[in-house]
BATORTI-517654 format. One record per residue (C-alpha): residue number from 1; chain; x, y, z. Coordinates in steps of 0.25 Angstrom, whole numbers, plus 5000, padded with zeros to 4 digits. Layout:
(r NUM A (X Y Z))
...
//
This chain:
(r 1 A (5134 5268 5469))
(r 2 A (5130 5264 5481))
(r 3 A (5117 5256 5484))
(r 4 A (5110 5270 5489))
(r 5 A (5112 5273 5475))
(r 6 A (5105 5260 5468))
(r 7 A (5092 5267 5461))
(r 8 A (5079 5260 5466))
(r 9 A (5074 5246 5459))
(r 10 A (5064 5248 5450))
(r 11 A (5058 5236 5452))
(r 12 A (5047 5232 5461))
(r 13 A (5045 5217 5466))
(r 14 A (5030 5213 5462))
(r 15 A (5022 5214 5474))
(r 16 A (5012 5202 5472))
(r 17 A (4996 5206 5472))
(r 18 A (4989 5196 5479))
(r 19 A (4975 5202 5477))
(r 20 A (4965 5197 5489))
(r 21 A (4950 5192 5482))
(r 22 A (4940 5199 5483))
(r 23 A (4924 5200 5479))
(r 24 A (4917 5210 5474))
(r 25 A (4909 5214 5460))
(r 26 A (4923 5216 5451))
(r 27 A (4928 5205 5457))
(r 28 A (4918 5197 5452))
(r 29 A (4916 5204 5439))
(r 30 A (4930 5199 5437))
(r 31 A (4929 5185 5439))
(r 32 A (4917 5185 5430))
(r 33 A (4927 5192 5420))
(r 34 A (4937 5182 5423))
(r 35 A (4926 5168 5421))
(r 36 A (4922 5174 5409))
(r 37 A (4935 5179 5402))
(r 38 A (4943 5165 5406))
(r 39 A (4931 5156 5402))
(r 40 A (4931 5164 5388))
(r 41 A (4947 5161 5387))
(r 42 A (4945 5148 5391))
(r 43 A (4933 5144 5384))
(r 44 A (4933 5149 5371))
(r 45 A (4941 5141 5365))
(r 46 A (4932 5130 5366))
(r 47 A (4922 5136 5361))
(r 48 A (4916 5129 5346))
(r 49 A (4910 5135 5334))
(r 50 A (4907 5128 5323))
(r 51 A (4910 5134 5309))
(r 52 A (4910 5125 5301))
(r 53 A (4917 5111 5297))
(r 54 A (4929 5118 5292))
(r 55 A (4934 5128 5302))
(r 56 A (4934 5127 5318))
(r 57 A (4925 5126 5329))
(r 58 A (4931 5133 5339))
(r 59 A (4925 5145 5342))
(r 60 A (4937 5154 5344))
(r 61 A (4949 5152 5336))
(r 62 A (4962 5157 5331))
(r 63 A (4966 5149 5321))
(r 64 A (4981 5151 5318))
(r 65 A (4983 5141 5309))
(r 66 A (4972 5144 5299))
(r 67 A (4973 5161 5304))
(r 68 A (4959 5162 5307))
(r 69 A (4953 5167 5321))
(r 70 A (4937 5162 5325))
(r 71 A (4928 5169 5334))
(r 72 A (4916 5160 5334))
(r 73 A (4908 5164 5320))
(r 74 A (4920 5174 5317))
(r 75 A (4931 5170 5307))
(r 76 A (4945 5180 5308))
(r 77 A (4953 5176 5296))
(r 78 A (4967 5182 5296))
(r 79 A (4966 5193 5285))
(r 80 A (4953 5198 5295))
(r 81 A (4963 5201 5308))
(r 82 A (4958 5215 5309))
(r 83 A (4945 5209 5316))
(r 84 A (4955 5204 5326))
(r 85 A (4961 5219 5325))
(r 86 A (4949 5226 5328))
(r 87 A (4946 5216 5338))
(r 88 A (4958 5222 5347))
(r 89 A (4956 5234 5343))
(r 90 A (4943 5234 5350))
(r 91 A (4949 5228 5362))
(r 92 A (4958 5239 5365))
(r 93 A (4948 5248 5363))
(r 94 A (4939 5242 5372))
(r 95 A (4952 5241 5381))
(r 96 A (4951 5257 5380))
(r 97 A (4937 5259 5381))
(r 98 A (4935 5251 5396))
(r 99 A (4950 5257 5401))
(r 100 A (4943 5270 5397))
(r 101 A (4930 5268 5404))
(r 102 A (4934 5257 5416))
(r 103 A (4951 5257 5416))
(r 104 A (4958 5246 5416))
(r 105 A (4943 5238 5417))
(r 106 A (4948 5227 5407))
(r 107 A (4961 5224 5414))
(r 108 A (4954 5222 5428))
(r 109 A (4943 5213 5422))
(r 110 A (4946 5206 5409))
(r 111 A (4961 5206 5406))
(r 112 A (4966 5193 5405))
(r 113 A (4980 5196 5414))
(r 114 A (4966 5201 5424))
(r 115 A (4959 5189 5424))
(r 116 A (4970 5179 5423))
(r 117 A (4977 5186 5435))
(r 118 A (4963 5184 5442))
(r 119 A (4964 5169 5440))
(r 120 A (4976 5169 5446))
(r 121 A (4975 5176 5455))
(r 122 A (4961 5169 5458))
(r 123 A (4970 5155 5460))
(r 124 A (4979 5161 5466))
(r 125 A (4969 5164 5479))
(r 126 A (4963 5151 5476))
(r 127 A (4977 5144 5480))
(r 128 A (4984 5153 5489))
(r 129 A (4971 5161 5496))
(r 130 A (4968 5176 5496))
(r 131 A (4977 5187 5495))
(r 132 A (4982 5186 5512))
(r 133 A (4985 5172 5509))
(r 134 A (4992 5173 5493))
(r 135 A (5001 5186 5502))
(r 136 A (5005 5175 5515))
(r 137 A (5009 5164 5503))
(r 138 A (5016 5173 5496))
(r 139 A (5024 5180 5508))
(r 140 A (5026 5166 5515))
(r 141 A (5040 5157 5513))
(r 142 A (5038 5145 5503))
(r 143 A (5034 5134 5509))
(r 144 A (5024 5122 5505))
(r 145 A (5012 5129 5504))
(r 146 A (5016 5141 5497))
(r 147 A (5023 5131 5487))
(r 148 A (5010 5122 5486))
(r 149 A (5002 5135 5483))
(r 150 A (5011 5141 5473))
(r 151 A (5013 5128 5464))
(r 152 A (4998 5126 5466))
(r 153 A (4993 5141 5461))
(r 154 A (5004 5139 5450))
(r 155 A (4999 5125 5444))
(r 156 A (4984 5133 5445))
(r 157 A (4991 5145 5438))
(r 158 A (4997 5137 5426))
(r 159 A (4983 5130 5425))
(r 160 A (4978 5143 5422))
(r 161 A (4990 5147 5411))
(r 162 A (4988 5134 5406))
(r 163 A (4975 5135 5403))
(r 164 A (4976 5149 5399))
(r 165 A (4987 5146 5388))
(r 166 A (4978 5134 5383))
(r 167 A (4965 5142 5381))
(r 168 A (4973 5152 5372))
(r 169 A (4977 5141 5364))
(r 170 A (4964 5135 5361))
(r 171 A (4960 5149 5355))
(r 172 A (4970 5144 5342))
(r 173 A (4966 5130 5340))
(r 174 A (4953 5121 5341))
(r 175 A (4954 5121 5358))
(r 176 A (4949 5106 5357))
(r 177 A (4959 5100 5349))
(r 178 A (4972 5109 5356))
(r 179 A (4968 5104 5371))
(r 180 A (4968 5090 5365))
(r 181 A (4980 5092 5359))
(r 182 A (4986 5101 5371))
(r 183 A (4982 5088 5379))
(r 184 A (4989 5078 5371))
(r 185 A (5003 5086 5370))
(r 186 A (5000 5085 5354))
(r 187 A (4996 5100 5354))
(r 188 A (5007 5111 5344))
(r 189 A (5018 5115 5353))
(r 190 A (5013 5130 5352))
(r 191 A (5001 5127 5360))
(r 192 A (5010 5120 5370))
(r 193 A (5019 5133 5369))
(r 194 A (5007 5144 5372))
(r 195 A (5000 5138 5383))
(r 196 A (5013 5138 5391))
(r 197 A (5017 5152 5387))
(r 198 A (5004 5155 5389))
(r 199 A (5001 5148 5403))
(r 200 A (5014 5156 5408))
(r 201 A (5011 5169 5405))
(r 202 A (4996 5167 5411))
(r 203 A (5002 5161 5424))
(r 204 A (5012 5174 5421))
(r 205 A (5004 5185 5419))
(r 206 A (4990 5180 5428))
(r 207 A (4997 5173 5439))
(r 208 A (5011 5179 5441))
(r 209 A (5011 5193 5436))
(r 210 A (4998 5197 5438))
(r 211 A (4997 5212 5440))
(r 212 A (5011 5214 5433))
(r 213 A (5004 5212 5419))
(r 214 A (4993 5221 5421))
(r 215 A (5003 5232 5427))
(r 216 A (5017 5231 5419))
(r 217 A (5015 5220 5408))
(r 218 A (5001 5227 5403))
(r 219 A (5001 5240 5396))
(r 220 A (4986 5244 5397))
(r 221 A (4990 5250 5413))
(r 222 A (4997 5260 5402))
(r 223 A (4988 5263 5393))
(r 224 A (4977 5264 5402))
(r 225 A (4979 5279 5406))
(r 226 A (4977 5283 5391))
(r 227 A (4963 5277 5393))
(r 228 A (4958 5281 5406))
(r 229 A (4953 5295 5411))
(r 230 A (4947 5300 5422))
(r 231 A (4933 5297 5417))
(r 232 A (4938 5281 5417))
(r 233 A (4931 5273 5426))
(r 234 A (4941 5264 5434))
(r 235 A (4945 5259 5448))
(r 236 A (4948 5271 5458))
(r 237 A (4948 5273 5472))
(r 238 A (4939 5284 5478))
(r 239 A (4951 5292 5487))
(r 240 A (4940 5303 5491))
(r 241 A (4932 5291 5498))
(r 242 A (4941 5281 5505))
(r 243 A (4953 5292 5508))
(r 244 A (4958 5293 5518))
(r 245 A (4959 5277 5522))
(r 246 A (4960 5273 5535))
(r 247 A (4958 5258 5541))
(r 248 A (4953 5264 5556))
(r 249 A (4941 5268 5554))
(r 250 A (4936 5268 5568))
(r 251 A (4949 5280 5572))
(r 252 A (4948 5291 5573))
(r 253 A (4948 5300 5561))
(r 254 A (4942 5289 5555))
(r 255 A (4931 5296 5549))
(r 256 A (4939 5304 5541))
(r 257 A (4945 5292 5534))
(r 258 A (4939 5289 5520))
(r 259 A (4932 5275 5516))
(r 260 A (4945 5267 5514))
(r 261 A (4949 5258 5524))
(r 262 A (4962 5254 5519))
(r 263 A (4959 5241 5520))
(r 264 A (4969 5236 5506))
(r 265 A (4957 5229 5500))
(r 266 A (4958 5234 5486))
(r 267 A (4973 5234 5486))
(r 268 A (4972 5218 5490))
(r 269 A (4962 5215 5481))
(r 270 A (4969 5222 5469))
(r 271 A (4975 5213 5458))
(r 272 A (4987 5221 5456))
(r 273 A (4988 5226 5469))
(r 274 A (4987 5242 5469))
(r 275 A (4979 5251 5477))
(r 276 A (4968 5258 5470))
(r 277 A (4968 5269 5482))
(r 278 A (4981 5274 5475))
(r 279 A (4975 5278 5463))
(r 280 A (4974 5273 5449))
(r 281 A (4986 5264 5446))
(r 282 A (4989 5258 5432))
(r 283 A (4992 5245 5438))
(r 284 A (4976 5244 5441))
(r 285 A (4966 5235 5434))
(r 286 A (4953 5241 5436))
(r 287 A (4950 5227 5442))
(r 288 A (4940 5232 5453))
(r 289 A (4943 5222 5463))
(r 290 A (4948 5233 5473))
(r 291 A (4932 5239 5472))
(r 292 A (4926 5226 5476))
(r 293 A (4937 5226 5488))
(r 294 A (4934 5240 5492))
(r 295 A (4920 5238 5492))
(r 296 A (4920 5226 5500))
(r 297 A (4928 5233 5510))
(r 298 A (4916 5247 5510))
(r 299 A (4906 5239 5512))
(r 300 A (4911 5232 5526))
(r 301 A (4915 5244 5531))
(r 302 A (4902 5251 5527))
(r 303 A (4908 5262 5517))
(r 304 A (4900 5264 5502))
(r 305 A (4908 5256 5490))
(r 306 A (4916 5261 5480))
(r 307 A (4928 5267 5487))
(r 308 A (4936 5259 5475))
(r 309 A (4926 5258 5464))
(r 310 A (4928 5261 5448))
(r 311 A (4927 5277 5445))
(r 312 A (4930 5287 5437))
(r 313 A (4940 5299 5440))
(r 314 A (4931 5310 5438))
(r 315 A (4923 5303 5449))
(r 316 A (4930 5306 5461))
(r 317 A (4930 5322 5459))
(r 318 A (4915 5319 5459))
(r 319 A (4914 5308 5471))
(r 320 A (4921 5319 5479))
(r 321 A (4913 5329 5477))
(r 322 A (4900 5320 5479))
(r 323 A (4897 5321 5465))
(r 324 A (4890 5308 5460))
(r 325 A (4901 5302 5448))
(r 326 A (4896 5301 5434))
(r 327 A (4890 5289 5430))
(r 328 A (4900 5277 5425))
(r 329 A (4895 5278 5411))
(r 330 A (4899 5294 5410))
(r 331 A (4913 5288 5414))
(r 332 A (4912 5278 5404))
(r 333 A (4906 5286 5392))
(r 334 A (4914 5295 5387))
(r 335 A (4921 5299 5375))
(r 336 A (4933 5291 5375))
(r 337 A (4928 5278 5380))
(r 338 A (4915 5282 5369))
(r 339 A (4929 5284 5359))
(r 340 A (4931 5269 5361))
(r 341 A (4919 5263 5360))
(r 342 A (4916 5269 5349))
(r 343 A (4928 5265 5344))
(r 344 A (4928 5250 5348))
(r 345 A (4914 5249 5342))
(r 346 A (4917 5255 5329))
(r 347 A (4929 5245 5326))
(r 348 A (4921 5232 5334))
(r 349 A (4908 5237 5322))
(r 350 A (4919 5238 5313))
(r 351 A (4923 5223 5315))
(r 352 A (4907 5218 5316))
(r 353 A (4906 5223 5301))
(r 354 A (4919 5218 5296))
(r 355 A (4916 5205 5301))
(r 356 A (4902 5204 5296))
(r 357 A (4904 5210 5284))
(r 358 A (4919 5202 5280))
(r 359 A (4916 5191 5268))
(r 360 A (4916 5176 5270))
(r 361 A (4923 5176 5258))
(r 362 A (4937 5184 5252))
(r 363 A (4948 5185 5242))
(r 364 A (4961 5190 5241))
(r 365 A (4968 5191 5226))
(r 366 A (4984 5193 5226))
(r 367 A (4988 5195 5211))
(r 368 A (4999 5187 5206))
(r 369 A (5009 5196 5202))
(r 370 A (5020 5189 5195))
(r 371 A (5017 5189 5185))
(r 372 A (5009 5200 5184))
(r 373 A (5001 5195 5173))
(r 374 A (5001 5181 5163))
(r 375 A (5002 5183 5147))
(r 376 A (4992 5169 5143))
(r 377 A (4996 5163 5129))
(r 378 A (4983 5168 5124))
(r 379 A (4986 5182 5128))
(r 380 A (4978 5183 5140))
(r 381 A (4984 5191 5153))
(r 382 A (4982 5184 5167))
(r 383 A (4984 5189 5181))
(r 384 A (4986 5177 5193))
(r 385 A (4979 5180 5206))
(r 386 A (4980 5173 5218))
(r 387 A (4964 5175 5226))
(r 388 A (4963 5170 5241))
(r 389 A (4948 5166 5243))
(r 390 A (4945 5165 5257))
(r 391 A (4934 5157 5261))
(r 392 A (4928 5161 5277))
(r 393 A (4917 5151 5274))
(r 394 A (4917 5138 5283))
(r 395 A (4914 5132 5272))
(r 396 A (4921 5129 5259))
(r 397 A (4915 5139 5247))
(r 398 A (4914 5141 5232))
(r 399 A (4921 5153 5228))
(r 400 A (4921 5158 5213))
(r 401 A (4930 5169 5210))
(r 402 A (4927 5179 5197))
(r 403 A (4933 5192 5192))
(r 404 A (4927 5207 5188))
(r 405 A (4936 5217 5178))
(r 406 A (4931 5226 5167))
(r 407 A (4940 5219 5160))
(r 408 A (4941 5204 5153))
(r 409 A (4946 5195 5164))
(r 410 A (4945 5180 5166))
(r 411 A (4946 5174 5178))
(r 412 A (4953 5159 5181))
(r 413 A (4955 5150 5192))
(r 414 A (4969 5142 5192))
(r 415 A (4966 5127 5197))
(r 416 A (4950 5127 5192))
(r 417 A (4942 5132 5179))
(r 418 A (4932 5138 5189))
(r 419 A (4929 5150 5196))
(r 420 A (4925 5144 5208))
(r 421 A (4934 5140 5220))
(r 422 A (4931 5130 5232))
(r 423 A (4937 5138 5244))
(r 424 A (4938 5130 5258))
(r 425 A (4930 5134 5268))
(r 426 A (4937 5146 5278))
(r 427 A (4948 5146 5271))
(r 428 A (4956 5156 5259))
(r 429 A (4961 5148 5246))
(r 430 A (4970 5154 5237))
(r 431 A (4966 5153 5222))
(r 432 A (4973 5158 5209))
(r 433 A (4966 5165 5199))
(r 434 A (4969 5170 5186))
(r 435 A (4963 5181 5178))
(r 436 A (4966 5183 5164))
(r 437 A (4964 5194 5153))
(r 438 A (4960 5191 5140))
(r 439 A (4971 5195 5129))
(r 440 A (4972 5207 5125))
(r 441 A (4963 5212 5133))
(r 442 A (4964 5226 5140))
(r 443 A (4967 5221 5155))
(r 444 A (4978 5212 5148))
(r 445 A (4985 5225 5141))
(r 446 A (4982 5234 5154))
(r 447 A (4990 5235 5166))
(r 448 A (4980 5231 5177))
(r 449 A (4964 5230 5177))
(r 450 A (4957 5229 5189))
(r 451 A (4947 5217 5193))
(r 452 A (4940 5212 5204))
(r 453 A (4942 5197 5208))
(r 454 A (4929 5190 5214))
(r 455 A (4926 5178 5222))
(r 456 A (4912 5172 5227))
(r 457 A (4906 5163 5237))
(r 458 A (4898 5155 5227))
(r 459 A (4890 5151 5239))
(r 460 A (4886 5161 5247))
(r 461 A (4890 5173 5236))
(r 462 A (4899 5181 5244))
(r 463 A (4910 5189 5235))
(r 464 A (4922 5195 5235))
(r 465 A (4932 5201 5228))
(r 466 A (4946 5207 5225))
(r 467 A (4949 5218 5215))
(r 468 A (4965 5215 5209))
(r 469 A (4971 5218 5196))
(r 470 A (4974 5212 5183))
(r 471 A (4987 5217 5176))
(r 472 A (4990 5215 5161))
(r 473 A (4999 5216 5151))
(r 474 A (5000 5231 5153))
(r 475 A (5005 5230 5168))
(r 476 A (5020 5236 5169))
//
């Protein structure tokens, strides 16, 4: 085969973005979004709640080692994971309700890979200057400088990923009492482990990727177009205005030339590095930095803003026409973004009520099945049962448990004459109980009568109860 005949690569070199700054309402939207979401990563953590002598004070917890999660006032024990269910289930709802109504809104403004690549980047222009100054560097031989630069930015960079990765680990441990330990070297080697994993693959996917994530690694640029019509608000460029562009505006024909100059601001400014003249592209974010460019540039050269602004499709028929568009909320409101509102409120209510109306206190009964049933030397049939009382209280409770059947059934305790248990606080202890039928007696001659297994707070009254089975003689 000769080397006419080599099929093409299909591989493209990344071009790196080198996004220029810029000022602007988004832009500053952005780094409000960005203050706000880091300093809830990196604060929260140390945030203290005090529940009580025997549980912990930090405010936000997942607790591993006892299987609990705490949200401020909110316990999640791990037979209660479906709040954490429900809890994603209205995040990708609400994912689908602002990609129907804005785009990709949440990827341009609150993504993590979107605000870390923006303190990256935002370091980045801190070191090595703006985007005319990172292009030199980067086109320029190796020398001093550009060495000095790059171990400077990288040392920054792994500052960042450090403290990214030793946030996320204070969300599983009392933060106080980690950092002393991560200080001291005497902290589990796990912890060690994740901060390192986790400091690469921030200084990975913020720093060196960048756009790549968004564009191959993410799947929502994928799954976006099932979400979007043309009623979808997003970021667009108004062709029937700025076309066709031209740079001369003082040559002749020039007045025939629309209201784009050409100028590449929004190309330099975007973070992945597309045009937004070229149409609707998966690789774009929705970030709107590329308005804020475009209008800086109208408004020195005297022409009306919004040549790149967010619209809808079904605007532009209208725009060309000189129709007035319809108002934002007509865009906004309709019935499939109504579809999932209604839909992420009906299962965020559902939640509400399920947490309020859960009890502080509850049992589970295994029966112990081999045997079935014990033949007593006065006659008397006994079933075992193993009972699991748990105890949410932050305090430890008195808890009596008790028995109802049509028939003649005893109840008993092994380890105590009494009815009454001492459960610790916020925890479940495991009780065996025994329940007997008198000889006899027609639940010792029949196969299986029902009963209903009670236990009750003795201080605050709050019951609950299991129903189970007592088998006798006459089980096969």
């Amino acid at each position: 085969m000769s080397s006419s005949d080599t099929p093409p690569s299909l591989y493209a070199a990344r071009e790196p973005v080198f996004p220029r700054r810029v000022k602007g309402k988004f832009r500053t939207l952005k780094w409000w979004i960005m203050a706000i979401t880091l300093g809830i990563y990196y604060l929260t953590p140390w945030i203290r709640w005090d529940r009580g002598p025997n549980l912990p004070d930090q405010a936000v917890l997942v607790d591993l080692a006892n299987r609990r999660f705490f949200f401020f006032m909110i316990e999640i024990w791990p037979h209660e994971f479906y709040f954490i269910a429900g809890l994603l289930i209205m995040a990708g709802l609400g994912l689908f309700l602002f990609t129907s109504a804005m785009g990709r809104v949440w990827c341009g403004y609150a993504c993590p890979q979107t605000v870390w690549t923006d303190l990256f980047i935002l370091t980045e222009r801190w070191i090595e200057g703006d985007r005319n100054a990172r292009v030199r560097l980067w086109n320029a031989p190796w020398t001093a400088r550009k060495v000095r630069l790059r171990v400077f930015k990288g040392i920054v960079w792994a500052i960042i990923g450090l403290a990214t990765g030793g946030a996320w680990i204070f969300y599983f441990a009392d933060a106080p009492t980690l950092a002393k330990d991560l200080v001291t070297f005497s902290a589990p080697p796990v912890a060690y482990i994740t901060m390192g994993i986790l400091t690469f693959t921030t200084v990975m996917f913020g720093g060196i990727a960048r756009e790549q994530v968004c564009t191959y690694m993410c799947p929502w640029p994928r799954i976006q177009a099932a979400m979007m019509d043309e009623d979808t608000i997003t970021v667009a460029y108004r062709e029937w205005r700025g076309e066709p562009r031209g740079k001369h505006r003082k040559a002749e024909g020039a007045e025939e030339l629309g209201d784009c100059i050409d100028c590449m601001a929004c190309v330099n400014v975007c973070p992945v590095g597309i045009d937004i003249r070229d149409g609707q592209q998966l690789e774009c974010i929705t970030c709107a930095l590329c308005i804020d460019a475009c209008d800086d540039v109208m408004a020195k050269i005297g022409k009306p803003r919004g040549l790149i602004d967010y619209l809808a499709l079904t605007d532009a028929p209208e725009e060309i026409d000189g129709i007035p568009p319809k108002p934002v909320w007509k865009h906004i409101l309709r019935p499939r973004t109504i579809l999932y509102t209604t839909l992420w409120a009906l299962v965020g209510v559902g939640l509400i009520v399920a947490l309020f109306l859960r009890s502080e206190i509850e049992m589970t009964v295994s029966a112990v099945r081999n045997p079935t049933y014990v033949t007593l030397s006065d006659g008397s049939v006994r079933n075992i049962y193993d009972v699991r009382l748990r105890n949410k209280y932050g305090e430890d409770r008195p808890f009596r448990l008790s028995l109802t059947s049509e028939a003649p059934l005893r109840i008993s305790l092994e380890g105590t004459e009494e009815l009454v248990i001492n459960v610790p606080a916020d925890s479940t202890f495991l009780q065996r109980v025994y329940v007997s039928a008198p000889p006899d007696s027609a639940p010792a001659k029949a196969h299986r009568t029902d009963l209903r297994l009670w236990v009750e707070d003795l201080e605050s009254t709050d019951r609950a109860y299991k129903d189970t089975i007592f088998n006798g003689k006459g089980t096969p």
